[in-house]
N, CA, C and O atoms as a GROMACS GRO file, in nm:
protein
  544
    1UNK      N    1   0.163  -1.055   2.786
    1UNK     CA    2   0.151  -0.951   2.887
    1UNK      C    3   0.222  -1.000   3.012
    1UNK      O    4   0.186  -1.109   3.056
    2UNK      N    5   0.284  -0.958   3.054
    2UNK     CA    6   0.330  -0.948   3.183
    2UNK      C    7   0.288  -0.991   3.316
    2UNK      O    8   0.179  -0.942   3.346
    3UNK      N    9   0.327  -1.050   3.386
    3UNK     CA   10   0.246  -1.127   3.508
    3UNK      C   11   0.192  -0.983   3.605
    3UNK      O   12   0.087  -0.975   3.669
    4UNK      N   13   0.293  -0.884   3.592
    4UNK     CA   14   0.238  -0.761   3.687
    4UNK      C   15   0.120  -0.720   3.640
    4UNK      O   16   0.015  -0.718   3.704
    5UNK      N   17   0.142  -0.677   3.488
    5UNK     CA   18   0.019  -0.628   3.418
    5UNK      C   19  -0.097  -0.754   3.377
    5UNK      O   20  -0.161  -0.722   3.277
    6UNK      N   21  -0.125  -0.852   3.417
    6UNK     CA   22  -0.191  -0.924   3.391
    6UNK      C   23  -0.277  -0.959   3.537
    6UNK      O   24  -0.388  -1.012   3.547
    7UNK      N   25  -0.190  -0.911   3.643
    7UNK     CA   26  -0.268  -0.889   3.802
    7UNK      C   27  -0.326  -0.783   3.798
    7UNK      O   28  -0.432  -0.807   3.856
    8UNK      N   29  -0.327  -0.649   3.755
    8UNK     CA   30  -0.322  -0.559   3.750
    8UNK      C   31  -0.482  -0.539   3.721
    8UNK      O   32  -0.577  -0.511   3.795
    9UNK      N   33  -0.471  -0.569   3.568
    9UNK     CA   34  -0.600  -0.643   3.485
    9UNK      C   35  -0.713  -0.693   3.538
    9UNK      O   36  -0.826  -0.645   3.527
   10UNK      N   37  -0.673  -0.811   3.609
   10UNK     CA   38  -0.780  -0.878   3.663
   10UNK      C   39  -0.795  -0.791   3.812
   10UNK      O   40  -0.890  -0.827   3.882
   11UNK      N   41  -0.730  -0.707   3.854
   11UNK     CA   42  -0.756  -0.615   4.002
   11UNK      C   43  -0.885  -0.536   3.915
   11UNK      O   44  -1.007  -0.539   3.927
   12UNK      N   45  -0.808  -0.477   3.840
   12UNK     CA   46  -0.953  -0.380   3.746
   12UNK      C   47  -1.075  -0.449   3.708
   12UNK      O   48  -1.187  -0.422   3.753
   13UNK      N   49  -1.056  -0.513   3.649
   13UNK     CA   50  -1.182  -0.583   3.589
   13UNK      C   51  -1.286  -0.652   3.719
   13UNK      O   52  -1.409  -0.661   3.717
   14UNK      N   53  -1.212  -0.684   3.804
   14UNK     CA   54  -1.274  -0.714   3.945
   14UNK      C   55  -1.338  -0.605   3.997
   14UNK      O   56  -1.436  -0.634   4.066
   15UNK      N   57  -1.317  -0.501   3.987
   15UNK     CA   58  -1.371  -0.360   4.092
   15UNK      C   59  -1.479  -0.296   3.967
   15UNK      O   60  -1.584  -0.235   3.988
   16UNK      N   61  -1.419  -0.331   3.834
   16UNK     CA   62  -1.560  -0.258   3.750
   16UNK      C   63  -1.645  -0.372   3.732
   16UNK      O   64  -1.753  -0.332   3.687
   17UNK      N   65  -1.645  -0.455   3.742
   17UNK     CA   66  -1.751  -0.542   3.788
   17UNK      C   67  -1.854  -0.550   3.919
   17UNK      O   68  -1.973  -0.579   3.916
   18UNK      N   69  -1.775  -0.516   4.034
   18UNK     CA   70  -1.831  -0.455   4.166
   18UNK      C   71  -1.924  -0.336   4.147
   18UNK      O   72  -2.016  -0.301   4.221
   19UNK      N   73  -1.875  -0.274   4.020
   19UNK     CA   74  -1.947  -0.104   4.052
   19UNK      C   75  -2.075  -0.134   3.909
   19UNK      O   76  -2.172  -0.061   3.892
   20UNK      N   77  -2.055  -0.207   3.857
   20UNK     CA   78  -2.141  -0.217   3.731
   20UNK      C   79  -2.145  -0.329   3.733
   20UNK      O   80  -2.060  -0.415   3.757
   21UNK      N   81  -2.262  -0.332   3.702
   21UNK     CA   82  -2.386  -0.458   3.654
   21UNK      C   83  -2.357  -0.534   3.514
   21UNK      O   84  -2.320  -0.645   3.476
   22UNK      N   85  -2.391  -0.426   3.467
   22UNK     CA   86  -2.385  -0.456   3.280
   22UNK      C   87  -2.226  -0.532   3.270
   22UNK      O   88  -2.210  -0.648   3.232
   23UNK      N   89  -2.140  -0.460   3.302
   23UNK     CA   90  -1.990  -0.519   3.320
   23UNK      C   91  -1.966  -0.662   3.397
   23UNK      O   92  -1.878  -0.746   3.382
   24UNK      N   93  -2.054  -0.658   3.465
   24UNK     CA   94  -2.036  -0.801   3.568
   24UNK      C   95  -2.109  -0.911   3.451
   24UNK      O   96  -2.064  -1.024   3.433
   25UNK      N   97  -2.223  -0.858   3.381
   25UNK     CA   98  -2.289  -0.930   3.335
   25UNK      C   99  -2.252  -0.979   3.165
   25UNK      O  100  -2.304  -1.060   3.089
   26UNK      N  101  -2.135  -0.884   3.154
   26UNK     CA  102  -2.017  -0.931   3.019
   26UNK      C  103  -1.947  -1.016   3.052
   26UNK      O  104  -1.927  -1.113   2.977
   27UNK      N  105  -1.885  -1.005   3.180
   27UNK     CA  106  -1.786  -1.123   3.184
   27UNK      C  107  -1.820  -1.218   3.224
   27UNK      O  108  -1.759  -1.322   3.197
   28UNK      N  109  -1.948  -1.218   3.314
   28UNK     CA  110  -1.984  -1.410   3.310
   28UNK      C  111  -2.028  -1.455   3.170
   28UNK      O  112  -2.044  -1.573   3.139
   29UNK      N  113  -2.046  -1.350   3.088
   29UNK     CA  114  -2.060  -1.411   2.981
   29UNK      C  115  -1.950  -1.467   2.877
   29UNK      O  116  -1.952  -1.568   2.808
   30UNK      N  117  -1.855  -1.368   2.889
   30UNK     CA  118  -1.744  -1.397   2.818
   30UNK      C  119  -1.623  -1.509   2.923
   30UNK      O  120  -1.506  -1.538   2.901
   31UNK      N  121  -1.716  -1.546   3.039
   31UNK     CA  122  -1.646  -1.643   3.128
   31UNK      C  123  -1.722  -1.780   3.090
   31UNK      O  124  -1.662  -1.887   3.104
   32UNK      N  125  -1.805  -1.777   3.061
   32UNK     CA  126  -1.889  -1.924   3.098
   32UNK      C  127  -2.009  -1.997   2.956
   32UNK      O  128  -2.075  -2.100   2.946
   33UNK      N  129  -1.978  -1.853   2.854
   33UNK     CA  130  -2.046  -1.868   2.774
   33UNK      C  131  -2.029  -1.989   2.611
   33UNK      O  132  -2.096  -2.023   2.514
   34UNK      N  133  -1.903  -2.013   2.667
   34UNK     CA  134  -1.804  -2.055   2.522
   34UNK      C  135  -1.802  -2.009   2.438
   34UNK      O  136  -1.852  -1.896   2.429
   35UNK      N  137  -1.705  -2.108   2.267
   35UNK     CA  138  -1.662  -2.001   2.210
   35UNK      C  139  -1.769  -2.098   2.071
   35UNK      O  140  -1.826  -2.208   2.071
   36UNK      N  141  -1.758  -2.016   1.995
   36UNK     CA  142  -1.815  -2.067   1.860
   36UNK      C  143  -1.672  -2.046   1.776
   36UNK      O  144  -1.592  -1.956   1.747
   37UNK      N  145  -1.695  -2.200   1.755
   37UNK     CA  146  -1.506  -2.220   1.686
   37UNK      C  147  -1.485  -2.122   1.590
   37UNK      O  148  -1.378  -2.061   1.592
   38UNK      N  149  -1.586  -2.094   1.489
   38UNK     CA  150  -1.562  -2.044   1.381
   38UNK      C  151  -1.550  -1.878   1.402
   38UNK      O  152  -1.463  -1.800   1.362
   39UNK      N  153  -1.632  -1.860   1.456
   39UNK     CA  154  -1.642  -1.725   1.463
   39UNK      C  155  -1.517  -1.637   1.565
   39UNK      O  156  -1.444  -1.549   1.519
   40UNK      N  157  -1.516  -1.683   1.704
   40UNK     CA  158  -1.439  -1.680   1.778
   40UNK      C  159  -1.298  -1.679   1.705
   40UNK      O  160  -1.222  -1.586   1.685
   41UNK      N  161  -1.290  -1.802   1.676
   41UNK     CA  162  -1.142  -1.791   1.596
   41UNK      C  163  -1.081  -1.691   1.485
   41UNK      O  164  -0.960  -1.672   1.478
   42UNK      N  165  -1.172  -1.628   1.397
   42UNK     CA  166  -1.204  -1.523   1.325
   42UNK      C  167  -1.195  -1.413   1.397
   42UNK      O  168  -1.103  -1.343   1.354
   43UNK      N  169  -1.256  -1.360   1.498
   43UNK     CA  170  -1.260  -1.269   1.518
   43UNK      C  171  -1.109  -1.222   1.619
   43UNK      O  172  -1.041  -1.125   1.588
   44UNK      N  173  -1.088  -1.283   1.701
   44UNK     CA  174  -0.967  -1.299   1.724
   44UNK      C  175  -0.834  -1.273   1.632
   44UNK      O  176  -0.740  -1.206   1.676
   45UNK      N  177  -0.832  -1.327   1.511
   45UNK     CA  178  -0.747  -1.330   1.454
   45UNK      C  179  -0.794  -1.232   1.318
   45UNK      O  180  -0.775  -1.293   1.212
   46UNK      N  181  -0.844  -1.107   1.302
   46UNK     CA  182  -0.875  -1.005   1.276
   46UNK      C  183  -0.852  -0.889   1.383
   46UNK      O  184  -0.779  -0.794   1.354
   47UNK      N  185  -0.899  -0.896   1.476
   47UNK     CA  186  -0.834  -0.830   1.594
   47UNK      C  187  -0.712  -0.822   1.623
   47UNK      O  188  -0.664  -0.717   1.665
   48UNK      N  189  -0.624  -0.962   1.599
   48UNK     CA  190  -0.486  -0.926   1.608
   48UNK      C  191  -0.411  -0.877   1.509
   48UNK      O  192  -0.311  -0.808   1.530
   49UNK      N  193  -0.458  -0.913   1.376
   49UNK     CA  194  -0.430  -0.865   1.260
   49UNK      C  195  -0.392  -0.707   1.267
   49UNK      O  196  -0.284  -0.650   1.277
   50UNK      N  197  -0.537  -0.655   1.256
   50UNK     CA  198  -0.523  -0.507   1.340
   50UNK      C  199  -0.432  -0.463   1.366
   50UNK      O  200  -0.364  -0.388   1.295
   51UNK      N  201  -0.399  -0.512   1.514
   51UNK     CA  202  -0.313  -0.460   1.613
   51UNK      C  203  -0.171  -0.483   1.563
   51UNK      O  204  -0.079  -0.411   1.602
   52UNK      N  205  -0.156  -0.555   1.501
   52UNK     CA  206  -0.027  -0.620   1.410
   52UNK      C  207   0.035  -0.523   1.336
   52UNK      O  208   0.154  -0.495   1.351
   53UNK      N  209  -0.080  -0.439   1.213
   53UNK     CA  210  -0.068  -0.382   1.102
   53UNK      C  211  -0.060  -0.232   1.167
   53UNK      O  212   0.001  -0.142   1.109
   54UNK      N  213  -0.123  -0.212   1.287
   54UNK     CA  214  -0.155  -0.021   1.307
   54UNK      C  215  -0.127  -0.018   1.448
   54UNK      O  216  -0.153   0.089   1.504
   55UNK      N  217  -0.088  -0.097   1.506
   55UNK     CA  218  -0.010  -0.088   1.691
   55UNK      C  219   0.116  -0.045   1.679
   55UNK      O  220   0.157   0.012   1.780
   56UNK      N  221   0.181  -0.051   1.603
   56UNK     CA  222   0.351  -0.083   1.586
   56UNK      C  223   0.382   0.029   1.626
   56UNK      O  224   0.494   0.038   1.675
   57UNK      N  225   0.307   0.136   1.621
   57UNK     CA  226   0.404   0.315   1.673
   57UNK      C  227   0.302   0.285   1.825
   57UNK      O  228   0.319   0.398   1.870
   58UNK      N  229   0.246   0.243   1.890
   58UNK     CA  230   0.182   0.241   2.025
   58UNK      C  231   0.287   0.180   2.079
   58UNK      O  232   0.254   0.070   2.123
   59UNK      N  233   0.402   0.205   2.096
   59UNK     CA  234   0.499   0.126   2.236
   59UNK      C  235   0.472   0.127   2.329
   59UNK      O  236   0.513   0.025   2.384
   60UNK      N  237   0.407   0.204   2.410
   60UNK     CA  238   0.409   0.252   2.513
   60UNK      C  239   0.309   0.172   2.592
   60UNK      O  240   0.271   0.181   2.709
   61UNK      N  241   0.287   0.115   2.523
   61UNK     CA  242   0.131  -0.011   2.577
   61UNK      C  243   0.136  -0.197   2.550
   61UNK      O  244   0.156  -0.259   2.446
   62UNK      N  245   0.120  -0.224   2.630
   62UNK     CA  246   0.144  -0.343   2.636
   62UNK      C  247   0.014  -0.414   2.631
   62UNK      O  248  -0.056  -0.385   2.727
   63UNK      N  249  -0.050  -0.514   2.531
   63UNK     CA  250  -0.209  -0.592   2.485
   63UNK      C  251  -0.151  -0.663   2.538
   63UNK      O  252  -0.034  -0.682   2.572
   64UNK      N  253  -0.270  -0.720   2.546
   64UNK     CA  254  -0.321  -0.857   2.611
   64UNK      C  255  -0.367  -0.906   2.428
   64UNK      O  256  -0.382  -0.833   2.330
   65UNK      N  257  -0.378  -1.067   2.440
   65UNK     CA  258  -0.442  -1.102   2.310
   65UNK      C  259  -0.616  -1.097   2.305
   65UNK      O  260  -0.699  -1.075   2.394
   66UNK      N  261  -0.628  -1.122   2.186
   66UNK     CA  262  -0.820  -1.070   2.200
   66UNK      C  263  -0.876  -1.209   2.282
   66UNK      O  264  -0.834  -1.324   2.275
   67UNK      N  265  -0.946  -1.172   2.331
   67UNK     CA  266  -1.079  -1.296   2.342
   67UNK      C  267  -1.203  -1.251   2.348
   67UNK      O  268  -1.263  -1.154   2.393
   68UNK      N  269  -1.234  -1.396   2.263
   68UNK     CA  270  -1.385  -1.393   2.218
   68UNK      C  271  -1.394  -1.512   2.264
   68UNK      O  272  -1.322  -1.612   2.266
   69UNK      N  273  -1.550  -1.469   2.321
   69UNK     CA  274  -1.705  -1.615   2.357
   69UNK      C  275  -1.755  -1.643   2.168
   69UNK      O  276  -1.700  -1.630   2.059
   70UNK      N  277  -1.870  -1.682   2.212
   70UNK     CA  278  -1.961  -1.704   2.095
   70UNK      C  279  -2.034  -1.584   2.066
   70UNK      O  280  -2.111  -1.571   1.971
   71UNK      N  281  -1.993  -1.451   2.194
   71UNK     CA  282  -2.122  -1.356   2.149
   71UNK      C  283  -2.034  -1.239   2.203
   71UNK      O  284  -2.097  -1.135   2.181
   72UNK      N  285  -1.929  -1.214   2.257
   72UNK     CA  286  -1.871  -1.086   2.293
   72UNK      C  287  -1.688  -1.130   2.288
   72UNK      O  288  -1.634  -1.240   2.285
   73UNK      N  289  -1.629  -0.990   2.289
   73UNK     CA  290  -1.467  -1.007   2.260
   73UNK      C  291  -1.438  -0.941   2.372
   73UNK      O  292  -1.528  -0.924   2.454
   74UNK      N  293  -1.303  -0.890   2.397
   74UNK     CA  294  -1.208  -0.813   2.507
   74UNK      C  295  -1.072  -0.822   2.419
   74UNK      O  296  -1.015  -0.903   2.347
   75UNK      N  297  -1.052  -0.673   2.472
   75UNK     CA  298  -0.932  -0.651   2.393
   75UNK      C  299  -0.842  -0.586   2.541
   75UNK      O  300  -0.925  -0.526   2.609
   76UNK      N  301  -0.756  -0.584   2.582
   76UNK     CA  302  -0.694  -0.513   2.729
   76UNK      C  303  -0.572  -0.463   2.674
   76UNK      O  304  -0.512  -0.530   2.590
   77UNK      N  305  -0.514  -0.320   2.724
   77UNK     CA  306  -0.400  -0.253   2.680
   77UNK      C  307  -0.370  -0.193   2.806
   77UNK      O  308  -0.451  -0.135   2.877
   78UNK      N  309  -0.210  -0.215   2.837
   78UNK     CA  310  -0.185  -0.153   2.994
   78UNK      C  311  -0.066  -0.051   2.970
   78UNK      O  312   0.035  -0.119   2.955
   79UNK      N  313  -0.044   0.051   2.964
   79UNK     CA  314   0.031   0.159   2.924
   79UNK      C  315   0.139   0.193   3.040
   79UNK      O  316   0.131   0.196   3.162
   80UNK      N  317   0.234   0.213   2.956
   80UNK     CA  318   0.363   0.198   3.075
   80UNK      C  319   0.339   0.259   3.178
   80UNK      O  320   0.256   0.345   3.147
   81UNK      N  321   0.374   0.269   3.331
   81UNK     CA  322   0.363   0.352   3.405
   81UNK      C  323   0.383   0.507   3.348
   81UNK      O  324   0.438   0.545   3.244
   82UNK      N  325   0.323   0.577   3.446
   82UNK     CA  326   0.348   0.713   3.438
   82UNK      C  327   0.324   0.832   3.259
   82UNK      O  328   0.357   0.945   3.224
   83UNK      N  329   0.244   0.709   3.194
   83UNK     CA  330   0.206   0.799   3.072
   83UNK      C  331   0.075   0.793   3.062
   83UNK      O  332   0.005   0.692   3.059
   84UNK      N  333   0.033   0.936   3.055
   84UNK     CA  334  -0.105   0.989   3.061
   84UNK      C  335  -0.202   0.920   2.918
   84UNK      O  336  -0.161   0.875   2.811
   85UNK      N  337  -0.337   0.934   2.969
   85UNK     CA  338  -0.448   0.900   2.801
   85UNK      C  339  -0.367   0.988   2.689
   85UNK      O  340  -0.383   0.939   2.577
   86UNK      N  341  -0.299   1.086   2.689
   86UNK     CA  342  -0.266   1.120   2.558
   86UNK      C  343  -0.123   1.130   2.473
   86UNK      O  344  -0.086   1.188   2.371
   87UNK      N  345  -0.063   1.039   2.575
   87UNK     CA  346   0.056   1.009   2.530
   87UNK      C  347   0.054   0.915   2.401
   87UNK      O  348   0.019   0.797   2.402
   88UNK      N  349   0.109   1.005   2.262
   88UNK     CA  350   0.117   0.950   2.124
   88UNK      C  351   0.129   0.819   2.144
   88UNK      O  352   0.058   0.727   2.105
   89UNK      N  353   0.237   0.820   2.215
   89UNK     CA  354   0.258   0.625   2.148
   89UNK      C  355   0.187   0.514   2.250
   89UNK      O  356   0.209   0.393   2.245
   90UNK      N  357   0.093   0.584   2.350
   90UNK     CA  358   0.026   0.483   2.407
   90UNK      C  359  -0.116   0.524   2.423
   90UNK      O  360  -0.173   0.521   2.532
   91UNK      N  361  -0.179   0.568   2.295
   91UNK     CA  362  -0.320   0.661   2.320
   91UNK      C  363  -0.418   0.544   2.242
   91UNK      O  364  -0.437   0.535   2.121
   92UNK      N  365  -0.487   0.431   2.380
   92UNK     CA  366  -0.531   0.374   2.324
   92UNK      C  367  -0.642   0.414   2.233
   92UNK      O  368  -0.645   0.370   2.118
   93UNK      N  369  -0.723   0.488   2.273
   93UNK     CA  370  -0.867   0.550   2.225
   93UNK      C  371  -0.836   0.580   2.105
   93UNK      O  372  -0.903   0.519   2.022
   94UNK      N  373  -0.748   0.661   2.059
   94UNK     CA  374  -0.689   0.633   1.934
   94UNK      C  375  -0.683   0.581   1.844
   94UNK      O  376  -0.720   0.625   1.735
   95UNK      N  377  -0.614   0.427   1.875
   95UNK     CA  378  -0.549   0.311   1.787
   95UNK      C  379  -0.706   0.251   1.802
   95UNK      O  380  -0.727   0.193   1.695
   96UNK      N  381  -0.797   0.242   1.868
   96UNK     CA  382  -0.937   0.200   1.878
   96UNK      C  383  -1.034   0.256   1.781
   96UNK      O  384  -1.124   0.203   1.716
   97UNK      N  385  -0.981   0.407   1.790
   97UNK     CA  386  -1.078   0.478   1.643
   97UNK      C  387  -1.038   0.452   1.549
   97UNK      O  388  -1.112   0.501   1.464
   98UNK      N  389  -0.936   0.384   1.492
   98UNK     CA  390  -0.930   0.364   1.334
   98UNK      C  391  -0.931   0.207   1.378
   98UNK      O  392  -0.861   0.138   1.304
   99UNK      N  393  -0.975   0.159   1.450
   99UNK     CA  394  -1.028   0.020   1.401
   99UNK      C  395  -1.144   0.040   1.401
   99UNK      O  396  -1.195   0.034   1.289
  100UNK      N  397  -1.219   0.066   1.490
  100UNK     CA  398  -1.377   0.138   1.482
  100UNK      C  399  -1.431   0.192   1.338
  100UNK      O  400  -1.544   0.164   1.299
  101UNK      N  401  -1.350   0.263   1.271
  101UNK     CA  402  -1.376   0.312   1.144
  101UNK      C  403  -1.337   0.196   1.002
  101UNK      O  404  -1.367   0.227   0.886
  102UNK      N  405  -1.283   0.092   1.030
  102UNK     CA  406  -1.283   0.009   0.964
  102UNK      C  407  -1.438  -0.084   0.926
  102UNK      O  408  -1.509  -0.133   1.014
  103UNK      N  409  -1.466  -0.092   0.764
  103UNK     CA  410  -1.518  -0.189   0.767
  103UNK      C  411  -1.598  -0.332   0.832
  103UNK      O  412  -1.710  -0.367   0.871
  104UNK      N  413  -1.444  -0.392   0.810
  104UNK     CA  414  -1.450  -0.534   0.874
  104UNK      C  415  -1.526  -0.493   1.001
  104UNK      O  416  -1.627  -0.558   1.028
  105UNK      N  417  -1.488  -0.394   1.080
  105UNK     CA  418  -1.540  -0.384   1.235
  105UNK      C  419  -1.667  -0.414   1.255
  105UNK      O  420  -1.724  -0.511   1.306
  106UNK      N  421  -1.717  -0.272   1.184
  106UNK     CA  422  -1.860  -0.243   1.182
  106UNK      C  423  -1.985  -0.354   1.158
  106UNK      O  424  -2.103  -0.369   1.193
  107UNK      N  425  -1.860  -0.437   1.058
  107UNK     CA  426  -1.966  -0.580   1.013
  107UNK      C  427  -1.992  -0.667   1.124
  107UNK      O  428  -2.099  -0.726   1.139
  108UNK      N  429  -1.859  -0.678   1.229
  108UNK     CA  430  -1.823  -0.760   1.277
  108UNK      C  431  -1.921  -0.739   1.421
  108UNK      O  432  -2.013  -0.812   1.460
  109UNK      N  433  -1.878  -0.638   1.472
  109UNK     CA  434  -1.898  -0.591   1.599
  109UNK      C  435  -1.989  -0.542   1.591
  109UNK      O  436  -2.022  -0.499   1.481
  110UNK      N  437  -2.096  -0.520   1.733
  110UNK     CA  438  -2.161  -0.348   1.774
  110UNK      C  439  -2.155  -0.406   1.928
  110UNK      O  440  -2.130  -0.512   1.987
  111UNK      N  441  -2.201  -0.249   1.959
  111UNK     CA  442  -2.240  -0.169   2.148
  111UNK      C  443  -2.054  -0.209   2.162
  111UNK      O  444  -2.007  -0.317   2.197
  112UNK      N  445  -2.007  -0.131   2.139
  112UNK     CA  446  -1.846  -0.104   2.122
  112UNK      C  447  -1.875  -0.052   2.281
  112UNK      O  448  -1.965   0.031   2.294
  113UNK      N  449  -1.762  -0.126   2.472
  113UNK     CA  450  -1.744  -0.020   2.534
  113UNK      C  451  -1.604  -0.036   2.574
  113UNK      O  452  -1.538  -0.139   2.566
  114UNK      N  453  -1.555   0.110   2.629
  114UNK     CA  454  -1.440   0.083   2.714
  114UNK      C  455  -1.420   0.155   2.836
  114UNK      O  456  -1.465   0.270   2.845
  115UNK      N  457  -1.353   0.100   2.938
  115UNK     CA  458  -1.339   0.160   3.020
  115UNK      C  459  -1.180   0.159   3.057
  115UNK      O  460  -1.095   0.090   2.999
  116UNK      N  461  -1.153   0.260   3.180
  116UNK     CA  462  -0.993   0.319   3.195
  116UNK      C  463  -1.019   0.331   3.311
  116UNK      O  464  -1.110   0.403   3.351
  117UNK      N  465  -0.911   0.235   3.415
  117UNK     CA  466  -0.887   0.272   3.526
  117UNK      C  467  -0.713   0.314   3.564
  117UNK      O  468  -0.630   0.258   3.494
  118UNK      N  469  -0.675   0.387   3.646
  118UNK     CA  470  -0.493   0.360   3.668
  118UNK      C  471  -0.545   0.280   3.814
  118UNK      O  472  -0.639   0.277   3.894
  119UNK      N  473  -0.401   0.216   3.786
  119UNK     CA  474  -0.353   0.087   3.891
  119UNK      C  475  -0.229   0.052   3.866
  119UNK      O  476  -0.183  -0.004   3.766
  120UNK      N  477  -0.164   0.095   3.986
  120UNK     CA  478   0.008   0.156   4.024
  120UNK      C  479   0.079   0.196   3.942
  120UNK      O  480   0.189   0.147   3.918
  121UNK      N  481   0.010   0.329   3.860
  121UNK     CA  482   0.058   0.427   3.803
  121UNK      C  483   0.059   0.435   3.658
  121UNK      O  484   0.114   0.512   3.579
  122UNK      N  485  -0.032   0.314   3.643
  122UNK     CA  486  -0.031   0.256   3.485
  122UNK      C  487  -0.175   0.259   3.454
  122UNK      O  488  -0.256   0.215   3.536
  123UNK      N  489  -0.225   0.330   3.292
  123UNK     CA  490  -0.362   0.346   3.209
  123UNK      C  491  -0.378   0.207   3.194
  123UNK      O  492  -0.309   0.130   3.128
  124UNK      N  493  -0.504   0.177   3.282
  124UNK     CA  494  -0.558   0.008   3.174
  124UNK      C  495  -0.692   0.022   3.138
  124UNK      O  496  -0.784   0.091   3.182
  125UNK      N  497  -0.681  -0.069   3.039
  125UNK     CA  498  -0.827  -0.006   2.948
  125UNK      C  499  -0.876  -0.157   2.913
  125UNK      O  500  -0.824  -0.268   2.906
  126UNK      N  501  -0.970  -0.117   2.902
  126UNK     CA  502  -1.080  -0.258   2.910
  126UNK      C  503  -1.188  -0.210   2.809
  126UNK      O  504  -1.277  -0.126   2.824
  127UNK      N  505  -1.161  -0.276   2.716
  127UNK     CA  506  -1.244  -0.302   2.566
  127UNK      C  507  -1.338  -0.396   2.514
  127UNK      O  508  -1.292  -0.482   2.439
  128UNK      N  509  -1.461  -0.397   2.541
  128UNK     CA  510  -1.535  -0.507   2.486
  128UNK      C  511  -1.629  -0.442   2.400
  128UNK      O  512  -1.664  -0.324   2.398
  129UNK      N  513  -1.673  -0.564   2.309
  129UNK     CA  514  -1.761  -0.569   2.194
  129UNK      C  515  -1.856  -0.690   2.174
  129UNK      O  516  -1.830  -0.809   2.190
  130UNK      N  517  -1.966  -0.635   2.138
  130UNK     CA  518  -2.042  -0.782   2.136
  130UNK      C  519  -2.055  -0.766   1.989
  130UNK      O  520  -2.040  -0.668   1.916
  131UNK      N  521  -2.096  -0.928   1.959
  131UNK     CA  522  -2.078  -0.975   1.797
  131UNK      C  523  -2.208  -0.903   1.717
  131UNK      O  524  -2.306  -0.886   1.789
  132UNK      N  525  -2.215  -0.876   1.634
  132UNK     CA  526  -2.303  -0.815   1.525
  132UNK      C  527  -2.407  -0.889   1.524
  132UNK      O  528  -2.376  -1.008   1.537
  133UNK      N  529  -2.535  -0.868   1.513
  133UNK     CA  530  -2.610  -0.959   1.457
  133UNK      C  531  -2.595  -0.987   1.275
  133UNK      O  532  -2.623  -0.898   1.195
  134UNK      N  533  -2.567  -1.068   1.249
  134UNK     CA  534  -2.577  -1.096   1.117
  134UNK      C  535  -2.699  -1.060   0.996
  134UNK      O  536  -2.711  -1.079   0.875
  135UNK      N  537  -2.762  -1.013   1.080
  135UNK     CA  538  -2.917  -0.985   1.000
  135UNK      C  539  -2.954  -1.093   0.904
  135UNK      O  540  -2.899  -1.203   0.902
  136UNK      N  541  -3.068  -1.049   0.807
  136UNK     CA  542  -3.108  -1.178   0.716
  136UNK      C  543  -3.024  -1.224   0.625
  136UNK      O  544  -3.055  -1.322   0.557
   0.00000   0.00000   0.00000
C-alpha cells in the first residue's frame, strides 16, 4: 500500500476509534495482544489467498495485507480517488460477501465488522473479524 494510502488509514482508524469504544477497544487489542503463530499465520495466509484468487477484477482498490493478533484480523482496502461504494471494480462490500459466504470463513471467523470513511477523496474501509471460537 502506498505511503499516502497507508497515512490515510491510520488518519481513519484514529478518528473511528475517537468516536467508538468497541473500535478503540479492537485495536488495542489487535495492537498489544500478540499473535498465536499458528493460527495468525493461517489466517493471514487464507485471507490473502482469497484476495489473490477473487480480487483480480477489484482494480480500483488498493489492500493493505491481513493482520491477525491471537484473537482478531483487519483487512484495509483504499479505493482510488473519486470512485463511489459502487463502483464494479472497487466495490469492496462485494468482494467481502463472497468471502463471507465461504466456508473456510464461517469456520474461521465471527462478529464480521466494517466500516467506510472518505479521506481526500478516496473510500477506505476498515474490516475486522474476531477468531471463531472453536467449540468442543
Amino acid at each position: 500500500m502506498s505511503d499516502d494510502n497507508l497515512r490515510r488509514v491510520q488518519d481513519v482508524i484514529t478518528d473511528m476509534r475517537l468516536r467508538d469504544s468497541d473500535m478503540d477497544d479492537l485495536y488495542t487489542l489487535l495492537d498489544h495482544e500478540g499473535r498465536d503463530a499458528a493460527w495468525s499465520d493461517a489466517a493471514e495466509a487464507q485471507l490473502m489467498a482469497f484476495l489473490r484468487m477473487h480480487g483480480a477484477g477489484y482494480d480500483g482498490l488498493e489492500v493493505k495485507p491481513p493482520r491477525c493478533s491471537a484473537s482478531a484480523c483487519e483487512m484495509i482496502a483504499v479505493a482510488q480517488p473519486g470512485l463511489g461504494t459502487e463502483a464494479a471494480h472497487a466495490n469492496w462490500q462485494r468482494l467481502l460477501g463472497v468471502m463471507y459466504a465461504q466456508d473456510w470463513f464461517r469456520n474461521t471467523f465471527a462478529d464480521q465488522r466494517m466500516g467506510m470513511m472518505r479521506k481526500d477523496g478516496s473510500a477506505i474501509y476498515v474490516t475486522n473479524f474476531m477468531r471463531a471460537d472453536p467449540g468442543p
